[in-house]
MARBA-3410 file (N, C-alpha, C, O; in Angstrom, 1 decimal):
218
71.2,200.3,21.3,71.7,198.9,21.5,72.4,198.9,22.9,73.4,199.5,22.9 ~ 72.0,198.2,24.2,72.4,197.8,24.8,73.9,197.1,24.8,74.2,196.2,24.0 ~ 74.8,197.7,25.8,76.0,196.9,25.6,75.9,196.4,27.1,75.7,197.0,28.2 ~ 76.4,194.5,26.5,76.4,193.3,27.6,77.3,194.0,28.5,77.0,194.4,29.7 ~ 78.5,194.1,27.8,79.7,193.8,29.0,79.7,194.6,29.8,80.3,194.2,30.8
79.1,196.2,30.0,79.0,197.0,30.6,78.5,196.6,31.7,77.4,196.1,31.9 ~ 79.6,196.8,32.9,78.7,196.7,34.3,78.2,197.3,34.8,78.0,196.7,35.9 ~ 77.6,198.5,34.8,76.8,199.3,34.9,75.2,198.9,34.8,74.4,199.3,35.6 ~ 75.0,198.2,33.6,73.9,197.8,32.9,73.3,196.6,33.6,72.2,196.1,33.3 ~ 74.0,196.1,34.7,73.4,194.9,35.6,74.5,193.5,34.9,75.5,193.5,34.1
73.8,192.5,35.7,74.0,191.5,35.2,73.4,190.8,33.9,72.2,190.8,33.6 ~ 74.5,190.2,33.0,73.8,189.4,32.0,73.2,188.5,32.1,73.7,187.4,32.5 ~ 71.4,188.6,31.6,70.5,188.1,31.4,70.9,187.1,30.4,70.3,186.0,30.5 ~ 71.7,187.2,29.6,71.4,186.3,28.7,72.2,185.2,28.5,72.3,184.7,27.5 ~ 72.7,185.0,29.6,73.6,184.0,29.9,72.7,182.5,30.2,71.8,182.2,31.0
73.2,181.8,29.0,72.4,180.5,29.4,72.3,179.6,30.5,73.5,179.4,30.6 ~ 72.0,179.3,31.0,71.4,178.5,32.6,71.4,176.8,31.9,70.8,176.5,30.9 ~ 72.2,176.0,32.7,71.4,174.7,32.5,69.9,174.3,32.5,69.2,174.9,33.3 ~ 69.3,173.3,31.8,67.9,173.2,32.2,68.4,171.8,33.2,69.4,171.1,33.3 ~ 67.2,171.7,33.8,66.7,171.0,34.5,66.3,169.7,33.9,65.2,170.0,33.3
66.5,168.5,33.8,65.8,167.2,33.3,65.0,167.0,34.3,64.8,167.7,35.3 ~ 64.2,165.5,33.8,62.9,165.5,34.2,63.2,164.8,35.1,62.2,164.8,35.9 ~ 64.6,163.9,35.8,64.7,163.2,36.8,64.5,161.8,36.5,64.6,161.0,37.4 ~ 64.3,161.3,35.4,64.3,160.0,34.4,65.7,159.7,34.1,66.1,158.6,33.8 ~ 66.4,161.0,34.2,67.8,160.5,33.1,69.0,159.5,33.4,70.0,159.9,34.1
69.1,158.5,32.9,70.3,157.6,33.6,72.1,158.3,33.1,72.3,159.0,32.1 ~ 72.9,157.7,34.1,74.0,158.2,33.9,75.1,156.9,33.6,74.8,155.9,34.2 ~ 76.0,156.9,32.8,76.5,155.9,32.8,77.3,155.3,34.1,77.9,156.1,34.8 ~ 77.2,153.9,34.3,78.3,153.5,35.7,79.7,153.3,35.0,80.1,152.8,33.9 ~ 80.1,153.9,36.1,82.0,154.4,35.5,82.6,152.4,35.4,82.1,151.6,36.1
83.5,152.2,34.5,84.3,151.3,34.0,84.9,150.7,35.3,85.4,151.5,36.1 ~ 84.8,149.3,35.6,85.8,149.0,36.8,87.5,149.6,36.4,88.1,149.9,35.4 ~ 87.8,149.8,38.1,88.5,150.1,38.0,89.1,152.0,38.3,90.0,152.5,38.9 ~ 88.1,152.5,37.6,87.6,153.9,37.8,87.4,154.7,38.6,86.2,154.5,39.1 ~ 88.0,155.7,39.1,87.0,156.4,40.2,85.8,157.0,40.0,85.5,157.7,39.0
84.8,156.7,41.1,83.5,157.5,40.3,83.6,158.9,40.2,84.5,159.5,40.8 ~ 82.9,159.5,39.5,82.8,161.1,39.2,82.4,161.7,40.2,81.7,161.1,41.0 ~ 82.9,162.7,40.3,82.8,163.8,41.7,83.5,163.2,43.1,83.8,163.9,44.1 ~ 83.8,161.9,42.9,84.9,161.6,44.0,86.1,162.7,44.4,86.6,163.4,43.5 ~ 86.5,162.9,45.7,88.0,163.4,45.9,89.0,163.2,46.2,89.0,162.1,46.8
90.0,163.6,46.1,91.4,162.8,47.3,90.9,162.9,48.7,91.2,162.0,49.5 ~ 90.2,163.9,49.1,89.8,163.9,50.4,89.1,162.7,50.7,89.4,162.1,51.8 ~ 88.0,162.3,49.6,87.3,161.1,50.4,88.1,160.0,50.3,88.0,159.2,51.2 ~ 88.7,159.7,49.7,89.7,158.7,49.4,90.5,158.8,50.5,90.0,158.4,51.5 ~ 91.5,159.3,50.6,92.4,159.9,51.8,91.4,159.4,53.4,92.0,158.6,54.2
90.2,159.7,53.7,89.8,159.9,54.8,89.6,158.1,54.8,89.8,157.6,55.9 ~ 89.2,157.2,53.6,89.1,156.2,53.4,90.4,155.3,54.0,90.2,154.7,55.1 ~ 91.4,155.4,53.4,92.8,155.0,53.2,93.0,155.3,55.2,93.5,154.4,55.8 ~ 92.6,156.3,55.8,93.1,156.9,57.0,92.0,155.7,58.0,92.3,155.8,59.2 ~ 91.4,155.1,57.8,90.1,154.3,59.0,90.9,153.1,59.5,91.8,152.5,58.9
90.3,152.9,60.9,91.2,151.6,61.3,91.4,150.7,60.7,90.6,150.6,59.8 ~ 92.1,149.8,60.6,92.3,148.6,60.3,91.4,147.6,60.6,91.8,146.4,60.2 ~ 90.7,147.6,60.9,89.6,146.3,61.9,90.4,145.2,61.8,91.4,145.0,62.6 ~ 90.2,144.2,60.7,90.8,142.8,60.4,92.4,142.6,61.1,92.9,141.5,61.4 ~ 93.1,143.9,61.3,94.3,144.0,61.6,94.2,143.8,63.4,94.4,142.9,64.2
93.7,145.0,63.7,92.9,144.9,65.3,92.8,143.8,65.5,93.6,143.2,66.1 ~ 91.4,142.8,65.0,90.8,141.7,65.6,92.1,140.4,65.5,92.2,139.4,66.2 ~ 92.7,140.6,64.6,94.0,139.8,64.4,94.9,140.0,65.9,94.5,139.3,66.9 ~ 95.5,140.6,66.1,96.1,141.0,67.3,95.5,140.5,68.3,96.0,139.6,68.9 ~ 94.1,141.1,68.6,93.6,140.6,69.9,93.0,139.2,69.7,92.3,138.9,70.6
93.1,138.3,68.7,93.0,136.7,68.9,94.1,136.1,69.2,94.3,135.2,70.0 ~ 95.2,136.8,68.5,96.8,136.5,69.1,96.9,136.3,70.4,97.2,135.3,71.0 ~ 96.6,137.6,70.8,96.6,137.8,72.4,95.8,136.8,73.2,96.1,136.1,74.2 ~ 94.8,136.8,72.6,94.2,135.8,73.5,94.4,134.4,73.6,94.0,133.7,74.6 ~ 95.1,133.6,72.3,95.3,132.5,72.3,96.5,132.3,73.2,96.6,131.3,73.9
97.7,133.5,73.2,98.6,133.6,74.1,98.3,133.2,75.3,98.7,132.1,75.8 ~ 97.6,133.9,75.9,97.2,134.1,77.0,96.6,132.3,77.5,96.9,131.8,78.5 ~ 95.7,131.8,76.6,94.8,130.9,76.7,96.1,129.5,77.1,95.9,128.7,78.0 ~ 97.3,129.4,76.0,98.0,128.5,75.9,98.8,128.4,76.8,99.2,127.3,77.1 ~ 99.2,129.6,77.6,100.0,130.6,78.9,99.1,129.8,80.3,99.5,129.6,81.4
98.2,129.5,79.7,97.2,129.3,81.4,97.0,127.9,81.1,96.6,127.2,82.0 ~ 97.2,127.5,80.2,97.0,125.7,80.0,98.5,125.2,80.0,98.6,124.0,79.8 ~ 99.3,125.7,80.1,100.8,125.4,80.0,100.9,125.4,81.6,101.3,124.4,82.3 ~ 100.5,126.8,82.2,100.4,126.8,84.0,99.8,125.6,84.7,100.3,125.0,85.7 ~ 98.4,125.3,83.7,97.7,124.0,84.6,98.3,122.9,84.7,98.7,122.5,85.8
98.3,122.1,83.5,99.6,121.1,83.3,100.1,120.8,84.1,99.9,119.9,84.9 ~ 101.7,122.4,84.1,102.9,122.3,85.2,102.6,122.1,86.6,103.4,121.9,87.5 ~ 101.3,122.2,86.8,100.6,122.6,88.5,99.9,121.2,88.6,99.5,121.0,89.7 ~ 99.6,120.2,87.5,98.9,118.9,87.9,100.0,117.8,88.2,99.9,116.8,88.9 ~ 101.1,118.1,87.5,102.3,117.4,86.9,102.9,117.5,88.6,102.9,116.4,89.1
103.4,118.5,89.5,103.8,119.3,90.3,103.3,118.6,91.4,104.0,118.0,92.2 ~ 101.6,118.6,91.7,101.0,118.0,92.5,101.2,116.3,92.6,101.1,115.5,93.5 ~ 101.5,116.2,91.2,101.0,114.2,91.4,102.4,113.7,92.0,102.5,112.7,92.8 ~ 103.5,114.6,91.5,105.3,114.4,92.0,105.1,115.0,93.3,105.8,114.4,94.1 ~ 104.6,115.8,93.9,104.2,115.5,95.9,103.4,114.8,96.1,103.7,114.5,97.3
102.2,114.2,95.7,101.8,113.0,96.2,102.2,112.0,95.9,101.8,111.0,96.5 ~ 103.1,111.9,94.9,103.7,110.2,95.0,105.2,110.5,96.1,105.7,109.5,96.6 ~ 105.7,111.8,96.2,106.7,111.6,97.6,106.2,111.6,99.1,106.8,111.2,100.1 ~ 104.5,112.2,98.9,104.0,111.5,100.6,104.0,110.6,100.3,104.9,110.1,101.0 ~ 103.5,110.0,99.8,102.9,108.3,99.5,104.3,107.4,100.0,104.3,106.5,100.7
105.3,107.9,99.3,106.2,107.6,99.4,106.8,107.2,101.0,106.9,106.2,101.6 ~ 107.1,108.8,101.3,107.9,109.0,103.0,106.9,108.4,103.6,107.2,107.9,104.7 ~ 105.4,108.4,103.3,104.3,107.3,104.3,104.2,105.8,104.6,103.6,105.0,105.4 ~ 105.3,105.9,103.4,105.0,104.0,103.4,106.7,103.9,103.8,107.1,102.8,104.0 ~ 107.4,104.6,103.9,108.9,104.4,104.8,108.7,104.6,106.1,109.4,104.0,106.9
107.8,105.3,106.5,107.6,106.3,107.6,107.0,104.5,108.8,107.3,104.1,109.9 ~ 105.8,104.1,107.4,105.1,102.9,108.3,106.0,101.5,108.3,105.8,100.6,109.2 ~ 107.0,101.3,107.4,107.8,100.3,107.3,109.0,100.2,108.7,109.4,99.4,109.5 ~ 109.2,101.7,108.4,110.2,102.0,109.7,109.3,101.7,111.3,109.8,101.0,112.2 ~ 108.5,102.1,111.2,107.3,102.0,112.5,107.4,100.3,112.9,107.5,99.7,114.0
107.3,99.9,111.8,107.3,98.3,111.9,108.7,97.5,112.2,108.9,96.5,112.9 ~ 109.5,98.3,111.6,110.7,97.2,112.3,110.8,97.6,113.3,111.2,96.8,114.1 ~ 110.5,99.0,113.7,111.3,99.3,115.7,110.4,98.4,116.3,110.9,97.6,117.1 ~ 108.8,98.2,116.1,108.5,97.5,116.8,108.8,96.1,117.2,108.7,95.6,118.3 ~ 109.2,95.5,115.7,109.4,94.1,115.5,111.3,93.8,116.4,111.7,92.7,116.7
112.1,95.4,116.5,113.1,95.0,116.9,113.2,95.3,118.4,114.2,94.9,119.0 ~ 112.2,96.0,119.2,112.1,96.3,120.2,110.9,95.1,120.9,110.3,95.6,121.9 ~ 110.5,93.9,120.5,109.9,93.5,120.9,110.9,92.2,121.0,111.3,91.6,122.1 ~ 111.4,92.0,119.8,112.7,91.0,120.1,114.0,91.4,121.4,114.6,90.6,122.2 ~ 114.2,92.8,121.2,115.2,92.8,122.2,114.3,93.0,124.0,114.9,93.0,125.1
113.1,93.1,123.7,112.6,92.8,125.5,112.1,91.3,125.6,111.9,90.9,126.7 ~ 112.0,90.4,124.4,112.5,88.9,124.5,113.9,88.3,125.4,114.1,87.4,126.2 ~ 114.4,89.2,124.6,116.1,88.8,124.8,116.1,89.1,126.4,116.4,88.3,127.3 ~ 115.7,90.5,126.7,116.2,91.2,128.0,115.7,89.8,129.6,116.3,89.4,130.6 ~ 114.3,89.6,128.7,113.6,88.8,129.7,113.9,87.4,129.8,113.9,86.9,130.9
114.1,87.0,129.0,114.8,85.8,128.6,115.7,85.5,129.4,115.5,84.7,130.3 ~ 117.0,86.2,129.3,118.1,86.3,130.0,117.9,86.3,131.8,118.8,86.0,132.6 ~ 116.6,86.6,132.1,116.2,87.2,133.6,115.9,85.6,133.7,116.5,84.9,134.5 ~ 114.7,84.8,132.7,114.1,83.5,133.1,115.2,82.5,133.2,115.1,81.6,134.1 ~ 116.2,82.6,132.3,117.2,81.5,132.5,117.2,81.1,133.5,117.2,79.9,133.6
117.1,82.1,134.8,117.9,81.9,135.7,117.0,81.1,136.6,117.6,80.6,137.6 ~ 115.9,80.9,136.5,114.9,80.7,137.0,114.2,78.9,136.6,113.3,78.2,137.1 ~ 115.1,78.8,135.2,114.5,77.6,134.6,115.1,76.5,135.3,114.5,75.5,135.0 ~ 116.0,76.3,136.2,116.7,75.1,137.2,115.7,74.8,138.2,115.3,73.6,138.4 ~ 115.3,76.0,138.9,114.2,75.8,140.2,113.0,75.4,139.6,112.3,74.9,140.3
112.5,75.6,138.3,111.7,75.0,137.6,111.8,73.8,137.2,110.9,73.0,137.4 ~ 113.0,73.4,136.5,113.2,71.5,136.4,113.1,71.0,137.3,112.8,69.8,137.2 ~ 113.4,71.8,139.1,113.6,71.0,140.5,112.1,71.1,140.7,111.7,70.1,141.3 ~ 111.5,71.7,140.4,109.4,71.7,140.8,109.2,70.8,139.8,108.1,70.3,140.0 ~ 109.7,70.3,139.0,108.8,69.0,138.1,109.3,68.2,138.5,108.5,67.4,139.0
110.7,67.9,138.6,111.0,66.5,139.3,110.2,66.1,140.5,109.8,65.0,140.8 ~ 110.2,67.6,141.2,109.4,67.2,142.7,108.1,66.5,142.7,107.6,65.7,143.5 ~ 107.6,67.2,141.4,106.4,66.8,141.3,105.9,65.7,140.8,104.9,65.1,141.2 ~ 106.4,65.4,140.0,106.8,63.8,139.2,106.9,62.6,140.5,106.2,61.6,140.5 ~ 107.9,63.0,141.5,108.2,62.1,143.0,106.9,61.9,143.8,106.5,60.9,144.4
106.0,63.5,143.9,105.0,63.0,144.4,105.3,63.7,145.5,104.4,63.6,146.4 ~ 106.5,64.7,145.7,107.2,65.5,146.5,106.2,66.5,147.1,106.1,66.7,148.3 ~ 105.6,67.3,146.1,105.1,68.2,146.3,103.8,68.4,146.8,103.6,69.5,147.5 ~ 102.8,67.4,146.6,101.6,67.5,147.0,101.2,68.4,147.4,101.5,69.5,147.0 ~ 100.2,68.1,148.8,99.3,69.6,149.1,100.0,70.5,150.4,99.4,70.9,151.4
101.2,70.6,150.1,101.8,70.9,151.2,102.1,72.5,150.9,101.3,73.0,150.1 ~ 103.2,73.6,151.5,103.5,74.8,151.1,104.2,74.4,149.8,103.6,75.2,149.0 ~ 105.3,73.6,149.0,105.8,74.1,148.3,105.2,74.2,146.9,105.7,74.8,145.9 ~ 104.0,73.6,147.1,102.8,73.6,146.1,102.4,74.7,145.4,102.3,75.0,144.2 ~ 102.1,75.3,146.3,101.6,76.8,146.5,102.5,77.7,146.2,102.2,78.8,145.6
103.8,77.4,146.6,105.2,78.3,146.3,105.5,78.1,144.5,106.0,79.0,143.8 ~ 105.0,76.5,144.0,105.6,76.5,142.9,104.5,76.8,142.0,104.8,76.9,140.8 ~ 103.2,77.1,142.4,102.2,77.2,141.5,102.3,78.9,141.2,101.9,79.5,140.2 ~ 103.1,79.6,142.6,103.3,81.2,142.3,104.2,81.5,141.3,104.0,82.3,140.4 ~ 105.6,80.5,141.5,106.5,80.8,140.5,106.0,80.6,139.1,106.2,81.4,138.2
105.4,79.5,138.9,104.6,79.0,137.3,103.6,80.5,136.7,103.7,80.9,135.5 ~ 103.1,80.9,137.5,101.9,81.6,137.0,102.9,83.3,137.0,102.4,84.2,136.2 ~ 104.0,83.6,137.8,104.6,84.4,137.7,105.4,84.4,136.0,105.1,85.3,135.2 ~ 106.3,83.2,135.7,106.8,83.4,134.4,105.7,83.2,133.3,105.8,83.7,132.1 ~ 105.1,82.7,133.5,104.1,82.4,132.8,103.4,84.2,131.9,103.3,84.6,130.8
103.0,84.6,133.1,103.1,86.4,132.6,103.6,86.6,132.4,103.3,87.5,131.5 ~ 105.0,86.5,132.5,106.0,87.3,131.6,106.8,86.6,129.9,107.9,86.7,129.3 ~ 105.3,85.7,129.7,105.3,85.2,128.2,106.0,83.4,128.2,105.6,82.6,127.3 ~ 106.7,83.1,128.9,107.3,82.0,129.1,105.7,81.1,128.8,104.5,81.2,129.3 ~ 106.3,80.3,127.9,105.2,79.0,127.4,106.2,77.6,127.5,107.2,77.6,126.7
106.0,76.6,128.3,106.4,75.5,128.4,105.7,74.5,127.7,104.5,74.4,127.6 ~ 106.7,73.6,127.2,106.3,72.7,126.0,107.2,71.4,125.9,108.4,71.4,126.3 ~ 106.6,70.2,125.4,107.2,69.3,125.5,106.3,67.9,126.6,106.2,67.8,127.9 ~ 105.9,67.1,125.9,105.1,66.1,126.3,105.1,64.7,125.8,105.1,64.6,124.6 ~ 105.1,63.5,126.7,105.1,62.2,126.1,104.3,62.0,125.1,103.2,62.6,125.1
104.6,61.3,124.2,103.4,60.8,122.7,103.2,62.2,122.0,102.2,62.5,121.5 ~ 104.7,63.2,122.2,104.5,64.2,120.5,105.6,62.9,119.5,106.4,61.9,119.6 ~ 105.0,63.7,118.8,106.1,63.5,117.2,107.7,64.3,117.6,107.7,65.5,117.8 ~ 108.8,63.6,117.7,110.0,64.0,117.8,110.2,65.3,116.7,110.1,65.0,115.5 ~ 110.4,66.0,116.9,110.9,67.1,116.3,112.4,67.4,116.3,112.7,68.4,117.0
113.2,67.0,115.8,115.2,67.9,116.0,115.0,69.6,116.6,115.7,70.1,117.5 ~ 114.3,70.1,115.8,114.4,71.6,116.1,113.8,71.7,117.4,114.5,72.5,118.0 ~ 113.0,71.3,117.9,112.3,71.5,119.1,112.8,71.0,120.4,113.1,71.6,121.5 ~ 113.0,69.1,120.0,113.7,68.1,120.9,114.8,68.2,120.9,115.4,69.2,120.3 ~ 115.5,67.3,121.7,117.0,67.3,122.2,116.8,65.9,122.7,116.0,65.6,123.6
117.6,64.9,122.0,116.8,63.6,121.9,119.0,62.8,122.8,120.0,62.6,122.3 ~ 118.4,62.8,124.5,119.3,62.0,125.2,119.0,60.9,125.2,119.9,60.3,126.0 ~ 118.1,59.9,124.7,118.5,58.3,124.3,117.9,58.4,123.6,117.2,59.3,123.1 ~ 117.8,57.0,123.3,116.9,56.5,121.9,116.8,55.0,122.0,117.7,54.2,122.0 ~ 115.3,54.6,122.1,115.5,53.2,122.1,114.1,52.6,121.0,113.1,53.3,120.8
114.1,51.4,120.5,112.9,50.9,119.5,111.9,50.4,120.1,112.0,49.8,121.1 ~ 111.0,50.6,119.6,109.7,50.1,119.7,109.0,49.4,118.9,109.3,49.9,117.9 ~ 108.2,48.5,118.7,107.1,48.2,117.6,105.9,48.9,117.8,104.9,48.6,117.0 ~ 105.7,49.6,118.6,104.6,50.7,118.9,104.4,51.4,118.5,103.2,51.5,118.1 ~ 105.2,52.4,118.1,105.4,53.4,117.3,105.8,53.4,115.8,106.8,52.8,115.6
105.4,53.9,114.7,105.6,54.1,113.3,107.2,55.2,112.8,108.1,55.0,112.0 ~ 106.7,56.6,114.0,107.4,57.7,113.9,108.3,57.8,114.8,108.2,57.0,115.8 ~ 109.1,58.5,114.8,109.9,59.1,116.1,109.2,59.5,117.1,108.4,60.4,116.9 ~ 109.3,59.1,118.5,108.1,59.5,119.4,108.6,59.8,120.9,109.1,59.1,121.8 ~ 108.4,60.9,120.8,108.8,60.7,122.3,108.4,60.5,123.6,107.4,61.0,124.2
109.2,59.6,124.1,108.8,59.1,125.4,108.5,59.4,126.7,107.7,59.1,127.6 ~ 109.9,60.2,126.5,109.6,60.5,127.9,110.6,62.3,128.3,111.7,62.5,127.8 ~ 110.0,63.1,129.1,110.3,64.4,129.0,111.2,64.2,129.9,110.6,63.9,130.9 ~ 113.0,64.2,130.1,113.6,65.1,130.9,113.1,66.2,131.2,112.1,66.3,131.9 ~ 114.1,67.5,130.5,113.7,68.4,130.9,112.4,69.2,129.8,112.3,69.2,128.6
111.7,69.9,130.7,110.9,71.1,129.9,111.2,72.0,128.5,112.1,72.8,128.6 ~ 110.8,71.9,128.0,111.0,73.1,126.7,110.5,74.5,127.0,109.5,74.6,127.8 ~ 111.1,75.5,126.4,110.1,76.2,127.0,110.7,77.5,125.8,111.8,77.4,125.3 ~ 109.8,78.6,125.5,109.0,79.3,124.6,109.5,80.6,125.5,109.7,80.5,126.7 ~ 109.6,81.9,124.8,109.3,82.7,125.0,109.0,84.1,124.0,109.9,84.7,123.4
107.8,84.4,124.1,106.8,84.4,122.9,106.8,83.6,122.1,106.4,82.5,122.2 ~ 107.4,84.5,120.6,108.2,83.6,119.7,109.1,83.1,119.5,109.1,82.3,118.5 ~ 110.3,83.1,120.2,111.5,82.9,120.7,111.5,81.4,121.2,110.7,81.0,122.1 ~ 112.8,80.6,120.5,112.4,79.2,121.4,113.4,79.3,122.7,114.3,78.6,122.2 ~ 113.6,79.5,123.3,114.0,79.8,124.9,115.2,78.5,125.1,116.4,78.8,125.2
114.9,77.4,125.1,115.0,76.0,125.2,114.7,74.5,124.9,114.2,73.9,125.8 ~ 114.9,73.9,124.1,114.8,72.5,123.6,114.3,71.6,124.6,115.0,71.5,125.7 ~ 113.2,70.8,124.6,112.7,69.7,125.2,114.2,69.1,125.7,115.0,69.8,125.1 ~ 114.6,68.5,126.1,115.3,67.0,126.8,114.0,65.6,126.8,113.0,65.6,127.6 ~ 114.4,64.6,125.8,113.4,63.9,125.8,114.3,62.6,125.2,115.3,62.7,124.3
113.8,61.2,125.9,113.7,59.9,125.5,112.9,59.6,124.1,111.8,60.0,124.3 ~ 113.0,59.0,122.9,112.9,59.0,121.9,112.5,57.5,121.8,113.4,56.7,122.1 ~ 110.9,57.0,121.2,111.0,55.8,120.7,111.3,55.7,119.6,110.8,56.6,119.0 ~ 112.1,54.7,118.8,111.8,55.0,117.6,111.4,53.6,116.7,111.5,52.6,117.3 ~ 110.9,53.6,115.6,110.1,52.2,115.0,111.1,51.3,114.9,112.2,51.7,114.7
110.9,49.7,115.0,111.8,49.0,114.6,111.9,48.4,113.2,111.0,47.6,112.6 ~ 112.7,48.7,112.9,112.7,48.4,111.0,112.5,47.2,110.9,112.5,46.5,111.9 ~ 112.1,46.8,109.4,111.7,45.4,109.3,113.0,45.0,108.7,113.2,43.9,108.4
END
């Protein structure tokens, strides 16, 4: 009789071996909850150890909405920024042109004034050329020609003379040294020009001197 345990004698033959199934055989699925069979801590562990994905993609939408809200907050402050310097050019442009306008409007008045003050001096030898001329004084002689220089001389330098028989009396304009009635007239009318009125540009320089008809009341 052979003895098994003897190592000498080889290995035991007669040690039973699993068989082999036919590859049909079902196995039960483990209970929820359960780990499956032949699982390890290792595979679990390596499981448990993998990125986070959902955690990652969390962060970087963070980030980016940061970033997105960061650059729409920048635009805003930079449209907001622009429209408050174009409403202060707009601004200093329309001071800039207001101011433009009065120097001109005050430097046009004061070379009124300057010139003005120069014609005064000039409007006596002018009442004496209309009287002259009125007499009949002047005709075709030199002083004609002398007074037609002086006329066309102030004349350029803006002087407008005014004031003629058969206007409508005006106060502001006239300077009324008599007054006598008419049945001719409806209005205040004047008759007859003393002295000249006279204009410089817009400036009134001088008041008419004028005889005044006026209506005779019923």
């Amino acid at each position: 009789m052979t003895d098994k345990s003897n190592p000498e004698n080889g290995p035991d033959e007669s040690v039973d071996t699993p068989s082999t199934g036919s590859g049909n055989e079902s196995f039960p699925e483990p209970a929820e909850g359960q780990p499956v069979e032949g699982a390890t801590e290792d595979m679990n562990f390596v499981e448990a150890e993998g990125p986070d994905v959902e955690t990652s993609l969390s962060d970087a939408d963070l980030s980016f909405l940061e970033d997105a809200s960061t650059a729409s907050s920048s635009t805003a402050s930079d449209e907001v920024l622009a429209a408050e310097r174009l409403a202060d050019l707009q601004r200093v442009t329309a001071e800039y042109a207001n101011y433009r306008k009065r120097t001109e409007a005050n430097r046009e008045i004061e070379r009124e004034r300057t010139v003005g003050e120069v014609v005064k001096v000039l409007l006596p030898v002018l009442d004496d050329l209309d009287r002259a001329e009125k007499h009949g004084d002047l005709g075709d002689g030199p002083f004609a020609s002398i007074a037609q220089k002086l006329r066309g001389g102030t004349e350029r330098m803006g002087l407008k003379p005014f004031g003629a028989a058969g206007d409508a009396f005006d106060p502001q304009l006239h300077e009324a040294i008599f007054q006598q009635p008419s049945a001719e007239v409806e209005v205040e009318t004047v008759a007859d020009v003393v002295e000249t009125g006279y204009y410089l540009g817009s400036t009134l320089l001088r008041a008419a001197k004028v005889v005044v008809s006026a209506p005779v009341s019923a």
